[in-house]
MDAnalysis code that builds the backbone (N, CA, C; Angstrom):
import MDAnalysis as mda
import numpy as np

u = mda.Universe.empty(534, n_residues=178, atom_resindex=np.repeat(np.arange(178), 3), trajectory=True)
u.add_TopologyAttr("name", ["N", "CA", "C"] * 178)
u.add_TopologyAttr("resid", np.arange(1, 179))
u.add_TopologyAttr("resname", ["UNK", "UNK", "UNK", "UNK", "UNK", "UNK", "UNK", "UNK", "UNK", "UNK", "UNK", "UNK", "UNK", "UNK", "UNK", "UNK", "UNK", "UNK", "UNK", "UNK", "UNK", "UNK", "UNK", "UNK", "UNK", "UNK", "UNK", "UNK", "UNK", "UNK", "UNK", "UNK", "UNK", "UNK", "UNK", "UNK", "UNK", "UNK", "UNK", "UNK", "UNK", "UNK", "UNK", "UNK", "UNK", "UNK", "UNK", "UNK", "UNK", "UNK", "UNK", "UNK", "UNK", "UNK", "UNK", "UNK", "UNK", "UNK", "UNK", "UNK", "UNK", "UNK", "UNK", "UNK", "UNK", "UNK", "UNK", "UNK", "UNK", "UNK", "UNK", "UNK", "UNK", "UNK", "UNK", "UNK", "UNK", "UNK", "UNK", "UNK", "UNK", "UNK", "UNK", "UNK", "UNK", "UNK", "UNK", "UNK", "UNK", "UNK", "UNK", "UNK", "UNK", "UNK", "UNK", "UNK", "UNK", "UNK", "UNK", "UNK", "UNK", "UNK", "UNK", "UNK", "UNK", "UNK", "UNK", "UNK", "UNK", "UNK", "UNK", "UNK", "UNK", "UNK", "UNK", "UNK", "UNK", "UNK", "UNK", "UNK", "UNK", "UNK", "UNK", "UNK", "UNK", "UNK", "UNK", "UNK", "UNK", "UNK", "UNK", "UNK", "UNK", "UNK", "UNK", "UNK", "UNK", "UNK", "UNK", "UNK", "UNK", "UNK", "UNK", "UNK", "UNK", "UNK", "UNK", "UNK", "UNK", "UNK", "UNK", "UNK", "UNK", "UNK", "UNK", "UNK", "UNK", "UNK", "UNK", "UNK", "UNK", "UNK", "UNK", "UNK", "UNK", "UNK", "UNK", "UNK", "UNK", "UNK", "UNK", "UNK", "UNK", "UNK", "UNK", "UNK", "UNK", "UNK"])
u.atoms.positions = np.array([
    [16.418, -2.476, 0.257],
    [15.067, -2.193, -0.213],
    [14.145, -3.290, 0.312],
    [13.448, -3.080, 1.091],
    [12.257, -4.032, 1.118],
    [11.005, -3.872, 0.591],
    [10.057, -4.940, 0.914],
    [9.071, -4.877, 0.398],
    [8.224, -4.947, 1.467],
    [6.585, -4.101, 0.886],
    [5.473, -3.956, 2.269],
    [4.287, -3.853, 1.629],
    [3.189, -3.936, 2.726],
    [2.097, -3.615, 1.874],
    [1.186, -3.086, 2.892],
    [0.260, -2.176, 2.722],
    [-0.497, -1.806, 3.562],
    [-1.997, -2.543, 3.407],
    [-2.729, -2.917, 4.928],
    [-3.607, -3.389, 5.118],
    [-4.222, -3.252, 6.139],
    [-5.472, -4.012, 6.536],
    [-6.309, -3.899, 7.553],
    [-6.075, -5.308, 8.032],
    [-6.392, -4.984, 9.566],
    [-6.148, -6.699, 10.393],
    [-7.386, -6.311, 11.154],
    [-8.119, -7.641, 10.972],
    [-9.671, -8.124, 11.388],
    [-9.729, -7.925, 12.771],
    [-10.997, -8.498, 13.209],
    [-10.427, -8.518, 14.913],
    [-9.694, -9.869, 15.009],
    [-9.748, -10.078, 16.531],
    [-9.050, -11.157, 17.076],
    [-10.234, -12.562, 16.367],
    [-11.683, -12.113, 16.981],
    [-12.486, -13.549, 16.160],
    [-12.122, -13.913, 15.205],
    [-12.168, -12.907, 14.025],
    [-12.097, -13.018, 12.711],
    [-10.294, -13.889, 12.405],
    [-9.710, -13.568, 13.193],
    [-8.334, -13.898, 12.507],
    [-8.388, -15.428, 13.187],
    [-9.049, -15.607, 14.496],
    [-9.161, -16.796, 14.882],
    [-9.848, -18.027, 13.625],
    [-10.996, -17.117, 13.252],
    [-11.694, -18.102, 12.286],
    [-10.944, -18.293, 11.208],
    [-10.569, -17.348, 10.584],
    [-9.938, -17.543, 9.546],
    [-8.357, -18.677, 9.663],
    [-7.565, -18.074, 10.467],
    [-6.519, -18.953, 10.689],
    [-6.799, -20.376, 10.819],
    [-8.165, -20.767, 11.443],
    [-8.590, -22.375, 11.535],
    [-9.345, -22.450, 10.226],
    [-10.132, -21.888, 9.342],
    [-9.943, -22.023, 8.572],
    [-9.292, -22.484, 7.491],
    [-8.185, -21.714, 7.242],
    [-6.750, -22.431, 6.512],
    [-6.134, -23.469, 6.699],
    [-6.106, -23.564, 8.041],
    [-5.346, -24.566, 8.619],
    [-6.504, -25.917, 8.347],
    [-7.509, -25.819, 7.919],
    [-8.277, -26.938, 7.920],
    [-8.173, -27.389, 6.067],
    [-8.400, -26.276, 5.464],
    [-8.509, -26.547, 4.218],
    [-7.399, -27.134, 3.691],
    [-6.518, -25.849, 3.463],
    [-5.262, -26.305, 2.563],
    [-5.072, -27.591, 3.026],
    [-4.553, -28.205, 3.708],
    [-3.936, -29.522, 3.669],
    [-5.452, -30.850, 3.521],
    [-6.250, -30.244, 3.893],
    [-8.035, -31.304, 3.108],
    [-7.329, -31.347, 1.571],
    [-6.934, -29.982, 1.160],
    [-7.108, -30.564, -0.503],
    [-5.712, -30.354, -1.285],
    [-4.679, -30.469, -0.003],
    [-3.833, -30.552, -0.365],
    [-3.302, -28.884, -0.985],
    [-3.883, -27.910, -0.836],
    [-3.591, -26.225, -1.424],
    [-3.019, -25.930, -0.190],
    [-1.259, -25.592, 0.211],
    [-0.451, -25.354, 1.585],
    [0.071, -24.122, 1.143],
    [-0.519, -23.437, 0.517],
    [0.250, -21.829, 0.069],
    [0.251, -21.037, 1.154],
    [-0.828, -20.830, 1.611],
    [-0.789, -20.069, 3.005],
    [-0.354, -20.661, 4.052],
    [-0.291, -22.144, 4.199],
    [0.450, -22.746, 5.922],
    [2.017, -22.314, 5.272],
    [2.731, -22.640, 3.783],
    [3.648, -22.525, 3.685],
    [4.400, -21.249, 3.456],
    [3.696, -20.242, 3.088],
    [3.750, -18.549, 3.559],
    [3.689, -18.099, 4.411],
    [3.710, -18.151, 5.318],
    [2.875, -17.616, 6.573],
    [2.282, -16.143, 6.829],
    [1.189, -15.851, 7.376],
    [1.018, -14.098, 7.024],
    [0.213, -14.128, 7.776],
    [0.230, -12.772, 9.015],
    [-1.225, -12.592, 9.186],
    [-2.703, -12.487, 8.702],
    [-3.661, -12.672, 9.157],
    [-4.763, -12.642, 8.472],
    [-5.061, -10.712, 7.832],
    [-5.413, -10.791, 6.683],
    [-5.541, -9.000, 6.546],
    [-6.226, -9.116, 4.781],
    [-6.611, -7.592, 5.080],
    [-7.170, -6.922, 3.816],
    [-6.377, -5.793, 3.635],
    [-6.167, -6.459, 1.870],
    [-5.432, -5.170, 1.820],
    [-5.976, -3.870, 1.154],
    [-5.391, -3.092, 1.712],
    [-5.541, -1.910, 1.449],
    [-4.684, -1.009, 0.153],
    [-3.108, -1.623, 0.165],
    [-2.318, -1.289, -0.940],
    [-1.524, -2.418, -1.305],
    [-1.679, -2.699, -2.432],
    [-1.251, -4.056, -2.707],
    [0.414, -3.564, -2.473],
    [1.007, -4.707, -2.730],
    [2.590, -4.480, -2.071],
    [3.351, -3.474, -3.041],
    [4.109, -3.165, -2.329],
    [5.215, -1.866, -3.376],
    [6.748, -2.187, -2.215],
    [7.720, -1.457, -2.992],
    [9.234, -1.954, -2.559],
    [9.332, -0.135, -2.122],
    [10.186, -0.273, -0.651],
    [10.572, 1.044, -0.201],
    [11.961, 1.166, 0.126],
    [12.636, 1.728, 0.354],
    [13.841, 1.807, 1.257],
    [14.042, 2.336, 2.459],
    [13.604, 3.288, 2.847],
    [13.404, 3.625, 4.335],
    [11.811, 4.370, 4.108],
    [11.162, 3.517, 5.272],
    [9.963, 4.008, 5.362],
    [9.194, 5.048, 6.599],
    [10.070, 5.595, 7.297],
    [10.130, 6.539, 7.759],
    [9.397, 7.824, 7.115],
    [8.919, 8.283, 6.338],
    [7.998, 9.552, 5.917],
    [6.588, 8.519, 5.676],
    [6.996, 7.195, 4.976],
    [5.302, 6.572, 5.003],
    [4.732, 6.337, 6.404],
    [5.744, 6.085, 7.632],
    [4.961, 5.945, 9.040],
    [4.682, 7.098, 9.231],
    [5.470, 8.323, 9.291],
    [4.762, 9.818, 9.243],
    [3.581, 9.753, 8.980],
    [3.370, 9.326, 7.341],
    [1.812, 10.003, 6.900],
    [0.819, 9.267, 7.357],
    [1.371, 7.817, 7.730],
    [0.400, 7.289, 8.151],
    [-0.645, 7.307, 9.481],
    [0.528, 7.822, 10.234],
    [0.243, 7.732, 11.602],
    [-0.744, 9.723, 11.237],
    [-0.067, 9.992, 10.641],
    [-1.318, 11.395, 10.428],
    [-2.484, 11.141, 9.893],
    [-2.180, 10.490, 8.814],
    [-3.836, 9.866, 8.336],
    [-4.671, 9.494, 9.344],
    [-4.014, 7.994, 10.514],
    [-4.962, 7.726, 10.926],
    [-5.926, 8.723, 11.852],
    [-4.997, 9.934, 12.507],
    [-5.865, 10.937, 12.761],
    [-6.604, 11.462, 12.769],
    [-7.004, 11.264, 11.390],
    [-8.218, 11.736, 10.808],
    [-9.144, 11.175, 10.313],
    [-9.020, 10.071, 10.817],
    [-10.216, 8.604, 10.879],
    [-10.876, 8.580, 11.682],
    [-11.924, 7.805, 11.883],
    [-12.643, 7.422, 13.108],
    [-13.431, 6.068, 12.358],
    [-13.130, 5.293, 13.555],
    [-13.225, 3.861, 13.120],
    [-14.926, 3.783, 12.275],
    [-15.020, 2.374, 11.165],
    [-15.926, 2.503, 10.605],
    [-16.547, 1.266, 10.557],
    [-17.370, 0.804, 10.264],
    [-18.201, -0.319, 10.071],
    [-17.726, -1.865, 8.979],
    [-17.483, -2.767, 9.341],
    [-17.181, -3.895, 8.482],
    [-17.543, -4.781, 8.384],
    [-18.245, -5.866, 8.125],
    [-18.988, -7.045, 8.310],
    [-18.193, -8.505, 7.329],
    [-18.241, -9.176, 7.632],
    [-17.145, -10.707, 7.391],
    [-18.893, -11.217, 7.252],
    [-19.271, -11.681, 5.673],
    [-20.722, -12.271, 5.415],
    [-20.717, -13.243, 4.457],
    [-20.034, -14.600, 4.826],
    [-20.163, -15.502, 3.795],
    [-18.537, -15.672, 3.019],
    [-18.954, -16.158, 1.974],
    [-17.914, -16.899, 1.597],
    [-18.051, -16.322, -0.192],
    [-16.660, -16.183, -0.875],
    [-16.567, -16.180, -2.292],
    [-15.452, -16.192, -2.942],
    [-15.522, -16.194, -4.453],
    [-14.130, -16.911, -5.050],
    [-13.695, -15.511, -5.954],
    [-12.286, -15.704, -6.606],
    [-12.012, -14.576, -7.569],
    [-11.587, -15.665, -8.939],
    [-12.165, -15.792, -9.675],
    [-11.328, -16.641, -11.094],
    [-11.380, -17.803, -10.907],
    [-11.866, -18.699, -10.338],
    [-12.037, -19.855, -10.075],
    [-10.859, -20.615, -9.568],
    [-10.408, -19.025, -8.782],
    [-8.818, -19.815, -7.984],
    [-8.962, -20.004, -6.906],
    [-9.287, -18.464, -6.261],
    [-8.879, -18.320, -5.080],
    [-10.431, -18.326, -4.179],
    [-10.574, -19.018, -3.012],
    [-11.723, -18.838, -2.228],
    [-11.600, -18.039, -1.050],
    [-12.503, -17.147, -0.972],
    [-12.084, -15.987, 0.343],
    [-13.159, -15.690, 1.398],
    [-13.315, -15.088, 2.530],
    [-14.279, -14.830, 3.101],
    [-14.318, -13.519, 3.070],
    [-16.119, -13.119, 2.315],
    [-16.325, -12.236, 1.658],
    [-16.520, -11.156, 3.102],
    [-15.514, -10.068, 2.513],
    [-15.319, -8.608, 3.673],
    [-16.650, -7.498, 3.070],
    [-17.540, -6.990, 3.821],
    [-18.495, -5.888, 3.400],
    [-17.991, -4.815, 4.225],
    [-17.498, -3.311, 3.110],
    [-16.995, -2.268, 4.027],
    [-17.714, -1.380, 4.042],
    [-17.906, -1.035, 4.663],
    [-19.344, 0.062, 4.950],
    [-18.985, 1.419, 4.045],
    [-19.971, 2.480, 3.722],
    [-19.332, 3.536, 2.606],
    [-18.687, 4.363, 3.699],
    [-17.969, 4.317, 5.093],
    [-17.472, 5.076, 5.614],
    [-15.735, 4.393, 5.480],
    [-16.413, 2.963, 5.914],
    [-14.618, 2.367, 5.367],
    [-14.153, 2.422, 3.914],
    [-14.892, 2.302, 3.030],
    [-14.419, 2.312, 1.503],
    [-13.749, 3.499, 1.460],
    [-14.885, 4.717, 2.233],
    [-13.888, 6.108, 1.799],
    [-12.219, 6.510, 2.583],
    [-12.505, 5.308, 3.822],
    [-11.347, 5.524, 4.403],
    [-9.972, 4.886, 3.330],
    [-10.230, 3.943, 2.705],
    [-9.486, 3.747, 1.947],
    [-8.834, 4.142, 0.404],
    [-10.049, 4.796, 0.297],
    [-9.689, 5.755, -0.935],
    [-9.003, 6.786, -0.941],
    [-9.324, 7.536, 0.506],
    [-8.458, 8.415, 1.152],
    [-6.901, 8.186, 0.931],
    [-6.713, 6.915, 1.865],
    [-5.618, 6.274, 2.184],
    [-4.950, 6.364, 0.712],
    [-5.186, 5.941, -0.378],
    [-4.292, 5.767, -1.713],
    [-4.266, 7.269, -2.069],
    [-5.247, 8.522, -2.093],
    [-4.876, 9.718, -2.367],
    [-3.609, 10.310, -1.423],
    [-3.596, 9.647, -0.423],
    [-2.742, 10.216, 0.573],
    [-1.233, 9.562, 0.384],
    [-0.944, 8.592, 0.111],
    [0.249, 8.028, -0.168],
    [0.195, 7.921, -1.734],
    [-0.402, 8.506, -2.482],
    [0.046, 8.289, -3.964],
    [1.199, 9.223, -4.206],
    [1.612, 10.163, -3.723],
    [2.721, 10.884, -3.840],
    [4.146, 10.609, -3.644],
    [4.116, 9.251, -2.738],
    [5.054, 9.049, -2.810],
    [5.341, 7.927, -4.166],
    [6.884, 8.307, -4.228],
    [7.838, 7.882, -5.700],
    [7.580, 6.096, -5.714],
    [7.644, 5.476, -4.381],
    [7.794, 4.022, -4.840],
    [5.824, 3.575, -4.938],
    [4.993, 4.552, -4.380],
    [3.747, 4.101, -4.999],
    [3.066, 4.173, -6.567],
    [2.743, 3.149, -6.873],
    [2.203, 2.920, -7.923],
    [0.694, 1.969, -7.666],
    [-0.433, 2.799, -8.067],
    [-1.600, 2.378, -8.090],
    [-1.749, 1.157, -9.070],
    [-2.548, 0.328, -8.324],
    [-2.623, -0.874, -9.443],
    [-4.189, -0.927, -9.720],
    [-4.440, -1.829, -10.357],
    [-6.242, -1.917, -10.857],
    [-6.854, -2.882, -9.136],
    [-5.746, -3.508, -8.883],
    [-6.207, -3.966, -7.743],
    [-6.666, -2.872, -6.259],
    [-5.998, -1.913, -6.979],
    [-6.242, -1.444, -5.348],
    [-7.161, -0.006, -5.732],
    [-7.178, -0.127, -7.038],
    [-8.304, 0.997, -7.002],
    [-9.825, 0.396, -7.191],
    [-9.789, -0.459, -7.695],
    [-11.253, -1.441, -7.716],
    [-11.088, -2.434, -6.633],
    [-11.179, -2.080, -5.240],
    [-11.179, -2.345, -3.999],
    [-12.177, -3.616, -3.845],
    [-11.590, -5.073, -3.527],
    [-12.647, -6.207, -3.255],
    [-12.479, -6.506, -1.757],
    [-12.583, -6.102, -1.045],
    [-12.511, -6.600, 0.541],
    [-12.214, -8.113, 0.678],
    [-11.331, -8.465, 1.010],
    [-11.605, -9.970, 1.503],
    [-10.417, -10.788, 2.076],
    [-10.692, -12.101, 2.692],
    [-9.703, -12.425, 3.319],
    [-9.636, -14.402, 2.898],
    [-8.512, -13.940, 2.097],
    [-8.276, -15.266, 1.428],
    [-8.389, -16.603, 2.623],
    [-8.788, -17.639, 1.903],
    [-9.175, -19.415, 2.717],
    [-8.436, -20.132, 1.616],
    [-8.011, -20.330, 0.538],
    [-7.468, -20.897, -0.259],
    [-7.345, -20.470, -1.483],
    [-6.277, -21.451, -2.200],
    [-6.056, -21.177, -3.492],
    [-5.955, -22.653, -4.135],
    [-7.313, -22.559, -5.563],
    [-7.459, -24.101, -6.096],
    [-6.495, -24.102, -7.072],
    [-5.268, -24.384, -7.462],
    [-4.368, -24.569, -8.530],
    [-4.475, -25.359, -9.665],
    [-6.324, -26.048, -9.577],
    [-6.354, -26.925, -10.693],
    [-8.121, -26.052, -10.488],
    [-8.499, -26.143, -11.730],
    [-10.400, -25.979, -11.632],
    [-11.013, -27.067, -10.578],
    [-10.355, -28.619, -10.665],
    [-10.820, -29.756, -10.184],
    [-10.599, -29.483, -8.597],
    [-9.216, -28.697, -8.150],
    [-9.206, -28.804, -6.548],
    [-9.871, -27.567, -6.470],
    [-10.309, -26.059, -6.789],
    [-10.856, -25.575, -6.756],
    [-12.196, -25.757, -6.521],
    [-12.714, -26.422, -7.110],
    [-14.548, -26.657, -7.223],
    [-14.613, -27.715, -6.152],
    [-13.638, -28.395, -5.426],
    [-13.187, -29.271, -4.591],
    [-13.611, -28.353, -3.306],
    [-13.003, -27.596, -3.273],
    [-12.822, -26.728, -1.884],
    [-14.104, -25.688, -2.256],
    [-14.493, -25.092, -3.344],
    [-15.336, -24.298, -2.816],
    [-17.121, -25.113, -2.384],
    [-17.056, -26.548, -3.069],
    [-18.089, -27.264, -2.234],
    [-17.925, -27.396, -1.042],
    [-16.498, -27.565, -0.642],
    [-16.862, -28.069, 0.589],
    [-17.018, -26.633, 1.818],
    [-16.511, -25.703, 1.115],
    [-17.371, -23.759, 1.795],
    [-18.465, -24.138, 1.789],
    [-18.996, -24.393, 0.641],
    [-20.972, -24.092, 0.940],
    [-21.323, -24.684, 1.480],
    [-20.871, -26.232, 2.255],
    [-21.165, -26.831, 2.759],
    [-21.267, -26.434, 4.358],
    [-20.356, -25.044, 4.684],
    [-20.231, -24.796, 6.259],
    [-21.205, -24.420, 6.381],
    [-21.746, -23.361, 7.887],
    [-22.279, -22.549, 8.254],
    [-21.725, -21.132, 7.648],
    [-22.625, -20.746, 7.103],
    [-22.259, -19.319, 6.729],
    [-21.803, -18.226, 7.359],
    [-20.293, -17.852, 7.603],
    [-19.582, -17.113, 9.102],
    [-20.223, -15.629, 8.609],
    [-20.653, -15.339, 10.365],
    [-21.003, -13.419, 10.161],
    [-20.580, -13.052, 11.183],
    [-19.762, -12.029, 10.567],
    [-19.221, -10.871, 11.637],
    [-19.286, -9.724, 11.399],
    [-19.112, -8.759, 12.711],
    [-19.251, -7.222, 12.694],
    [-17.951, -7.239, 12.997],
    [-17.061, -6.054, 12.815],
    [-15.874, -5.535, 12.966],
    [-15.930, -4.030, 12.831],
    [-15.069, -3.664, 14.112],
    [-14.876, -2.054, 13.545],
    [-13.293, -1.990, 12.819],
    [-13.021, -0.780, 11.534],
    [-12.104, -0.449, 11.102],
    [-11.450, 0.152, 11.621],
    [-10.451, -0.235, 12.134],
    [-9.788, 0.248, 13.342],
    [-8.231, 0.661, 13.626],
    [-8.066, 0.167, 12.190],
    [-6.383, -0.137, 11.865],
    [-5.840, 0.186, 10.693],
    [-4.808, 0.678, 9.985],
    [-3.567, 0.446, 9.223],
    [-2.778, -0.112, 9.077],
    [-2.065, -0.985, 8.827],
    [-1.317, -1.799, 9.183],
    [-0.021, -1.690, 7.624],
    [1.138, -1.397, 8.486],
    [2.243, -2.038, 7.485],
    [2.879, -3.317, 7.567],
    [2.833, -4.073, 6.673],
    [3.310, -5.559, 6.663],
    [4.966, -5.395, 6.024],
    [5.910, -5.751, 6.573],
    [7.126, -6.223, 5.522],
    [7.356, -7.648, 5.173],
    [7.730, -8.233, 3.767],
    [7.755, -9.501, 3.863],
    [9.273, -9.220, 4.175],
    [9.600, -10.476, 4.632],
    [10.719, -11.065, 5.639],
    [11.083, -12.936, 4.732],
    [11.725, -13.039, 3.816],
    [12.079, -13.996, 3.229],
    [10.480, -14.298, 2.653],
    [9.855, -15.709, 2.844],
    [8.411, -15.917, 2.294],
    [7.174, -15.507, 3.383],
    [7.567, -14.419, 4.185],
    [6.403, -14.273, 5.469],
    [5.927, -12.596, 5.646],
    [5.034, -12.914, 5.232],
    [4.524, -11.001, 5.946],
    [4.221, -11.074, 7.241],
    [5.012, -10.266, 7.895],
    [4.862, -9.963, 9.224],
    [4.420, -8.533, 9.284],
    [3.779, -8.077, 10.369],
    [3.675, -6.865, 11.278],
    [5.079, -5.894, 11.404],
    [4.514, -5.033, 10.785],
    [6.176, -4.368, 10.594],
    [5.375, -2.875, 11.589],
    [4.159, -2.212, 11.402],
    [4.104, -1.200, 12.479],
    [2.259, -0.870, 11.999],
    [1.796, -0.797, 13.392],
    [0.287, -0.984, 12.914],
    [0.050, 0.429, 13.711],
    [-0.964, 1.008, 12.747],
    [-1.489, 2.573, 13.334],
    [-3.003, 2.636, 13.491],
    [-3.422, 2.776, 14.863],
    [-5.096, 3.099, 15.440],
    [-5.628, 4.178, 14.907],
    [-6.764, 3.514, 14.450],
    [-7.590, 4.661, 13.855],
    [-8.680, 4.616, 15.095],
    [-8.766, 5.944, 16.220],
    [-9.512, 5.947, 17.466],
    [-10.765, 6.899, 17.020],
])
């Protein structure tokens, strides 16, 4: 049985920024969750669920994306969830939101999916850290406001299945939405 999760992968800029990103913070304030996880950069789309052979989910997926056509995304700034985690705030255009709403009507049928509150109240974003104290938290998100405020355009362009692999999500099979 493994475990996966479905998501979106940024462009190449975006994963560039972000990856230097991380790599700058966590170890500034000492937060190494992500250098010590390792994962591509991504939004998810279905928070993780456990499968055993995923062979009918690449089916549907690769049919879904069929019936996509890439959509609008913008990377605008910076924000936190709970005074933990700091992320760079994802804006999905109402053509990508619906692509993803889609996406959970379309795989809710299967037995190992289970909808969570996370993935139906959809926050776009692509984690920069996690403060494990309020004190390193408010630590790191001064020193965000302190950057240049990152903006990007992105098209939605992707599906992506991740499997974790011991503590690492990797690229397990990514589907074009043309």
């Amino acid at each position: 049985m493994g475990k996966y999760m479905i998501v979106y992968l940024p462009s190449k800029e975006v994963t560039k920024y972000n990856q230097q990103l991380v790599e700058e913070v966590g170890p500034k304030f000492a937060e190494n969750y992500l250098i010590e996880n390792p994962r591509p950069p991504y939004i998810t789309l279905k928070s993780p669920f456990y499968m055993e052979d995923t062979s009918t989910m690449e089916t549907a997926l690769a049919n879904f994306v069929k019936k996509c056509k890439p959509a609008e995304v913008e990377l605008d700034g910076f924000g936190s969830f709970n005074s933990k985690v700091s992320y760079l705030k994802i804006n999905f255009s109402a053509e990508a939101i619906q692509i993803q709403k889609e996406l959970l009507k379309e795989i809710s049928n299967f037995k190992e999916i289970y909808l969570k509150e996370f993935d139906t109240e959809f926050k776009p974003h692509l984690t920069v850290a996690y403060g494990n104290t309020p004190e390193i938290f408010d630590n790191i998100w001064e020193y965000l406001q302190q950057m240049p405020q990152p903006n990007f355009k992105m098209k939605f362009d992707n599906i992506t299945l991740l499997k974790k692999v011991k503590n690492e999500w990797q690229i397990y099979k990514e589907f074009k939405i043309k």
